[in-house]
C-alpha positions as CSV (number, residue, x, y, z in Angstrom):
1,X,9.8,-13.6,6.0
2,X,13.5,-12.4,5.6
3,X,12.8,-10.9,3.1
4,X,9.7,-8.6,3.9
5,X,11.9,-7.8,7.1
6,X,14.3,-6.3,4.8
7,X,12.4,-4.7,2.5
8,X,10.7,-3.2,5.6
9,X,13.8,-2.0,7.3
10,X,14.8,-0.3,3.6
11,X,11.8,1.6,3.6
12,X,12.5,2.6,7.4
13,X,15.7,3.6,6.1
14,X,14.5,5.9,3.3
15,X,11.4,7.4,5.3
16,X,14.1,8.7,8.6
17,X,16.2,10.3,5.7
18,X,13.3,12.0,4.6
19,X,12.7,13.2,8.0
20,X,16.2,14.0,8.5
21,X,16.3,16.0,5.5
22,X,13.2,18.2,6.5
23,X,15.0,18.5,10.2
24,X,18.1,20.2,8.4
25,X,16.2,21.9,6.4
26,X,15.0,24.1,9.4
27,X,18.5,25.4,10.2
28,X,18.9,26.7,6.8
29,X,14.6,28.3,6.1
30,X,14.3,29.3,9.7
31,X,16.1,32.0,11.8
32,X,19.5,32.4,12.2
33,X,21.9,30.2,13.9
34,X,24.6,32.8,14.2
35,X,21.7,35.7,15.3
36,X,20.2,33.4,17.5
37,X,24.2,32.7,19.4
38,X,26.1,36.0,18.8
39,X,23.1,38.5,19.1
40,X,22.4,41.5,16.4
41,X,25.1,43.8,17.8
42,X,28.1,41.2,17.0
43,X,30.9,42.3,14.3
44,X,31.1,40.6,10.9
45,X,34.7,39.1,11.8
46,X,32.4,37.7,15.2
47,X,30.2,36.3,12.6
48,X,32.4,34.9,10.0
49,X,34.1,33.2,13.2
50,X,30.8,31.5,14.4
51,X,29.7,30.5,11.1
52,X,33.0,29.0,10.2
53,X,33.1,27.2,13.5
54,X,29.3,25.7,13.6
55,X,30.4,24.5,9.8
56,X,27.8,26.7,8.1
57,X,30.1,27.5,5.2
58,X,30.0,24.2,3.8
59,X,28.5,23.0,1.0
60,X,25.2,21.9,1.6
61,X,25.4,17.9,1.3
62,X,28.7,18.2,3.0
63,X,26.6,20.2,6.0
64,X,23.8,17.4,5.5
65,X,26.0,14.1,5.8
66,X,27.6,15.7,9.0
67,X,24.1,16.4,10.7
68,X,23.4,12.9,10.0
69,X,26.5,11.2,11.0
70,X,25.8,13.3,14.5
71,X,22.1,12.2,14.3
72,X,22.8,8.4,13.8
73,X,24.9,8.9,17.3
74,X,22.5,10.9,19.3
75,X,24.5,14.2,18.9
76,X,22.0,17.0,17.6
77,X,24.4,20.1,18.7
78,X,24.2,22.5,21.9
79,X,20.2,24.2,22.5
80,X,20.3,27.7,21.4
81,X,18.0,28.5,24.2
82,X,18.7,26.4,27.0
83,X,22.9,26.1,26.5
84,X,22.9,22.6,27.0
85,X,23.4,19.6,24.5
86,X,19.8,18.6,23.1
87,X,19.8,14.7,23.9
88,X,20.4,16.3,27.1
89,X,17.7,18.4,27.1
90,X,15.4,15.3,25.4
91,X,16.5,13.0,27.8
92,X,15.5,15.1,30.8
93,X,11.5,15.4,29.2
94,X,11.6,11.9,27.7
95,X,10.4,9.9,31.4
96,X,7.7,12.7,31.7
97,X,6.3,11.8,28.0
98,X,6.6,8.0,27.9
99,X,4.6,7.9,31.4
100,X,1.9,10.1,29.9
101,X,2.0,8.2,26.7
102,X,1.5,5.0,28.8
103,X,-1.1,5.8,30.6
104,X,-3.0,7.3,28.3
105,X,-2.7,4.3,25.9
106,X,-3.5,2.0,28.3
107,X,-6.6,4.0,29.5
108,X,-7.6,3.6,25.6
109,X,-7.1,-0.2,25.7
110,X,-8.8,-1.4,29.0
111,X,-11.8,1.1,28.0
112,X,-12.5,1.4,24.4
113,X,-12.0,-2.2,23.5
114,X,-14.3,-3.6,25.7
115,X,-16.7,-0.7,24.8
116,X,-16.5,-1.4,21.4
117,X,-17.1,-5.0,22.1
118,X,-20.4,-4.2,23.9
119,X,-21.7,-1.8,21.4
120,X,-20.8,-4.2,18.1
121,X,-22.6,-7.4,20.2
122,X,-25.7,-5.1,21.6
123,X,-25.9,-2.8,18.4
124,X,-29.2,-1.7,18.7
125,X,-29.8,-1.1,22.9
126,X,-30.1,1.9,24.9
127,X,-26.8,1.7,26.5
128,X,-24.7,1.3,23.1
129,X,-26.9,4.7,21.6
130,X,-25.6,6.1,24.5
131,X,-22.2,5.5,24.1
132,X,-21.9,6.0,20.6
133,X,-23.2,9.5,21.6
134,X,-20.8,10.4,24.4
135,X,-18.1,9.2,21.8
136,X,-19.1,11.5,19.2
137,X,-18.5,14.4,21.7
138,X,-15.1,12.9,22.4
139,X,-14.2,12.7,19.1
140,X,-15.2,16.2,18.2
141,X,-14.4,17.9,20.8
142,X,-10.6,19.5,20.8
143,X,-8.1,18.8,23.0
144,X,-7.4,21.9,24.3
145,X,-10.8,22.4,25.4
146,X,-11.3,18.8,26.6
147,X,-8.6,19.5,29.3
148,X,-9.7,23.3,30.0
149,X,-12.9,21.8,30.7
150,X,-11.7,18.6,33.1
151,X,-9.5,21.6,35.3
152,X,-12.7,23.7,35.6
153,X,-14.2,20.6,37.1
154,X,-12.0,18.3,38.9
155,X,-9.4,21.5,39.7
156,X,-11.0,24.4,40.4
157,X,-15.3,23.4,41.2
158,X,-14.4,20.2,43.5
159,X,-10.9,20.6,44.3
160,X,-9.9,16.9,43.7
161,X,-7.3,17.3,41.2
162,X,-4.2,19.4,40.3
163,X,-4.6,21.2,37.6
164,X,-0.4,21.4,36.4
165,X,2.3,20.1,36.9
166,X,4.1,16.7,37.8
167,X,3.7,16.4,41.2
168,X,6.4,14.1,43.2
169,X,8.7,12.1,41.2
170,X,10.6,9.4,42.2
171,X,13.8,8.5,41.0
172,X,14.8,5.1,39.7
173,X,18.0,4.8,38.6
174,X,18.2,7.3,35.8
175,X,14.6,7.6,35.6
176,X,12.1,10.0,37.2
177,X,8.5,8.4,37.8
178,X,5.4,10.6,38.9
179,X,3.3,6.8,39.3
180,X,5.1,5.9,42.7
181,X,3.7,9.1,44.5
182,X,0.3,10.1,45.9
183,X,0.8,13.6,44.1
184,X,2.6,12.8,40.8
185,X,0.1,9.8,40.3
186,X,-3.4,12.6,40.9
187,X,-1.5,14.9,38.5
188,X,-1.5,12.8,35.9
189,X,-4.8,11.8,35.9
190,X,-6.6,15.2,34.2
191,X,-3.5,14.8,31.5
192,X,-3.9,11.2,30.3
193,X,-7.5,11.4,30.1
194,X,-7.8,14.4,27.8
195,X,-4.7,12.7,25.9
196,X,-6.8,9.3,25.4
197,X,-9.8,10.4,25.2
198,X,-9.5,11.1,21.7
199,X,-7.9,7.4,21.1
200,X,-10.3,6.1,23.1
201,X,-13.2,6.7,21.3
202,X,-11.6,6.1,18.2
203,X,-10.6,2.3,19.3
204,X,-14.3,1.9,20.6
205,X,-15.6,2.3,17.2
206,X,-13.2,0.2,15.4
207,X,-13.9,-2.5,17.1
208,X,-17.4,-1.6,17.0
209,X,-17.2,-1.8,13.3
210,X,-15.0,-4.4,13.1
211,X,-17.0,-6.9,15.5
212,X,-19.9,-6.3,13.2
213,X,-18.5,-7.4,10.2
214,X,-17.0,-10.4,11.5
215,X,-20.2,-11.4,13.1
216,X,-21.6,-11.9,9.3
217,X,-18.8,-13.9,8.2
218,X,-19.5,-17.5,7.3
219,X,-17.2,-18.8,9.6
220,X,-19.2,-17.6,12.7
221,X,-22.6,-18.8,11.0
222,X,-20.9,-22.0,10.8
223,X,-19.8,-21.8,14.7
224,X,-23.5,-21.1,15.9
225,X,-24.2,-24.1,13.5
226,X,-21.9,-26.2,15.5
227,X,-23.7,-25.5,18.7
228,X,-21.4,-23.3,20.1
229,X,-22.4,-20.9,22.9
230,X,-22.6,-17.3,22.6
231,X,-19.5,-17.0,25.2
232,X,-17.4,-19.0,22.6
233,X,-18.8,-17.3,19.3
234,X,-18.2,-14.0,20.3
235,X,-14.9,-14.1,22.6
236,X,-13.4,-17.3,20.8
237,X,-14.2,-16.9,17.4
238,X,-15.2,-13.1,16.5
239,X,-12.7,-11.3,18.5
240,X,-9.7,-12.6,17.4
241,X,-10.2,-12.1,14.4
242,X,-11.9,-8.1,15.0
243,X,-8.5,-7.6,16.8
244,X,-6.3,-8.1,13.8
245,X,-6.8,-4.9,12.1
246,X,-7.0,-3.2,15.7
247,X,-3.7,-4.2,16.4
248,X,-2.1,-1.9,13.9
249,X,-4.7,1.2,14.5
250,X,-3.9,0.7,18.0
251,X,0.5,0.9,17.0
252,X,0.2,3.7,15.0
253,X,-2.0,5.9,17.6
254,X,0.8,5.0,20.3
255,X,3.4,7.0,17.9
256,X,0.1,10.2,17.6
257,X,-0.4,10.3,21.5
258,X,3.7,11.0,21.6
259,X,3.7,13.6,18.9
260,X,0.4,15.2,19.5
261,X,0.9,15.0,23.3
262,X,2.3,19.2,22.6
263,X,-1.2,20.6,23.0
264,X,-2.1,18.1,26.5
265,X,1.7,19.3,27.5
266,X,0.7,23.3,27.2
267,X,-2.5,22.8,28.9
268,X,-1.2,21.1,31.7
269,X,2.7,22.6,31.9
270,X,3.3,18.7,31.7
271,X,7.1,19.3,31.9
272,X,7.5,17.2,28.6
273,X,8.7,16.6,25.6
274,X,5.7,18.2,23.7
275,X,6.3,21.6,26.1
276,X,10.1,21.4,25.2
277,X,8.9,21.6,21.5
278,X,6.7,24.6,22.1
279,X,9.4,26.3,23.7
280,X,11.8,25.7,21.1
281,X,9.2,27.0,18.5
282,X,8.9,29.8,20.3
283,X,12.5,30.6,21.1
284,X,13.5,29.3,17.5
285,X,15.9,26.8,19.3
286,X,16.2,25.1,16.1
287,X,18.4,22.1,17.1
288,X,15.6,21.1,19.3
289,X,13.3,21.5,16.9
290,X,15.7,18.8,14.4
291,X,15.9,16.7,17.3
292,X,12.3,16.4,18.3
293,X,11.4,15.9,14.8
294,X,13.8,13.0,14.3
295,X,12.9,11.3,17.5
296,X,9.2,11.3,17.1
297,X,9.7,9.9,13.4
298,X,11.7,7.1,14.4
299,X,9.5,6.2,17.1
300,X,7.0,5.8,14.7
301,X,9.1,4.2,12.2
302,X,9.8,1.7,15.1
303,X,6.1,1.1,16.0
304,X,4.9,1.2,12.3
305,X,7.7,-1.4,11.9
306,X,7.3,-3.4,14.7
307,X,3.2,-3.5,14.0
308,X,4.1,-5.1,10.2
309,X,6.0,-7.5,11.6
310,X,3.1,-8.5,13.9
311,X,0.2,-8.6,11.5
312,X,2.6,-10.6,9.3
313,X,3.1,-13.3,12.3
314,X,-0.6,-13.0,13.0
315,X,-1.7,-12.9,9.4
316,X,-1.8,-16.5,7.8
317,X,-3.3,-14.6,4.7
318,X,0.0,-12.2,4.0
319,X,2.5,-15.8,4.6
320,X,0.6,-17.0,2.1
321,X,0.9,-14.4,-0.5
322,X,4.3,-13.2,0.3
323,X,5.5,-17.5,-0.9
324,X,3.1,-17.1,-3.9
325,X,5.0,-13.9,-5.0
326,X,7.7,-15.9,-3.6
327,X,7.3,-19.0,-5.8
């Protein structure tokens, strides 16, 4: 067990200095640091002054081991557009994303699994055709045009919903919830549906599939032989084992709803960390651009991690070979 966990944390270790290589690459392949800070009218001694100063006249690895020394504490430089240090910046988006990311995954967890359940145990009925159907659509459909499509309903034909926005936050210490207000919680209805919708039908038919195949395993023949019920085939024996392989899909999509929640962000002028990216891309704030692709890699280098560790503990099957290569 030690020993996967280091090997693990190793690989961790190399994949964010991948990331953190491809996030310093920006400020030397994109833009101008000293354009984007002293303007196009500035003086070559003006220029010489801020390069010196921001370190750009450094070797390269020299320029690279400082960006990551910042990195490791948190310190990604001052936002070309916004004049403010980034993790400021981040931190001020980050409640709005992790609520939106929350919802949406639990949205995909209370439906889809249970969906999927149905449809693997009544494969062949009406209802299951049905929603295999709808979650075709869902799965084909983009995500820009999935939300267009909820505002024109729910915002603009009936009126129900807002169709941008956070609505009312609350604060909590340091933290800024929409969920404990009557506006902020409608307003974030529209979002986390078009942000799980996607996930949501992707779980469904996972454990569609899954549910299936462990249905024609010997083990559950051997259950029904037994006598057991249906109840205790299906819910006691089947899917447990279906949501072993679900558990890591399930990790991994967490990490996609944060960095694909950009496009659900734009739609909905979620005041995010998705719209801060957009922004940046558009302003070429490139220190918000290293930032945001350093944060969202190690939050998936977290949850990929964290996910191993569980199927491991989960996992008789991977104890056992990890003491045979052991032995």
């Amino acid at each position: 067990m030690l020993a996967y966990v280091v090997r693990r944390l190793l690989q961790s270790i190399l994949v964010m200095l991948a990331v953190a290589f491809i996030a310093f690459s920006l400020f030397n392949f994109v833009g101008d640091p000293v354009n984007n800070m002293v303007g196009v009218e500035a003086t070559n001694e003006e220029r010489e002054r801020v390069a010196e100063a921001l370190g750009l006249n450094d070797p390269f690895p020299v320029q690279f081991a400082r960006f990551v020394g910042n990195a490791v504490q948190g310190d990604f430089g001052m936002s070309y557009r916004l004049s403010i240090p980034v993790e400021e910046a981040i931190a001020s988006r980050l409640p709005a994303t992790l609520e939106l990311v929350f919802v949406a995954a639990v949205l995909a967890l209370l439906v889809g699994v249970p969906l999927g359940v149905y449809t693997g145990l009544h494969r062949d009925g009406f209802v299951s055709r049905v929603l295999l159907t709808v979650s075709l659509i869902g799965i084909s459909l983009p995500t820009f045009l999935i939300g267009i499509l909820l505002i024109l309903i729910f915002s603009v034909w009936l009126g129900w919903l807002p169709s941008f926005g956070r609505g009312e936050v609350v604060k909590i210490g340091g933290w800024e919830s929409n969920l404990l207000s009557w506006t902020g919680f409608k307003s974030i209805i529209l979002p986390s549906i078009t942000l799980c919708l996607f996930q949501l039908t992707l779980l469904m038919r996972l454990v569609r599939a899954e549910m299936m195949e462990v249905l024609r395993a010997d083990y559950i023949k051997f259950a029904r032989a037994r006598g057991l019920t249906n109840r205790a085939v299906h819910f006691g024996h089947a899917l447990k084992n279906t949501l072993v392989p679900v558990i890591t899909i399930t990790g991994l999509q967490i990490g996609s709803l944060i960095a694909f929640a950009i496009i659900t962000e734009t739609v909905f002028q979620w005041p995010g960390m998705g719209l801060l990216f957009l922004q940046a891309i558009q302003f070429v704030d490139i220190p918000v651009m290293a930032a945001y692709l350093c944060l969202v890699a190690f939050i998936f280098v977290v949850i990929n991690l964290f996910v191993d560790l569980l199927y491991y503990a989960i996992d008789p099957r991977l104890r056992l070979d990890g003491g045979t290569r052991a032995h």
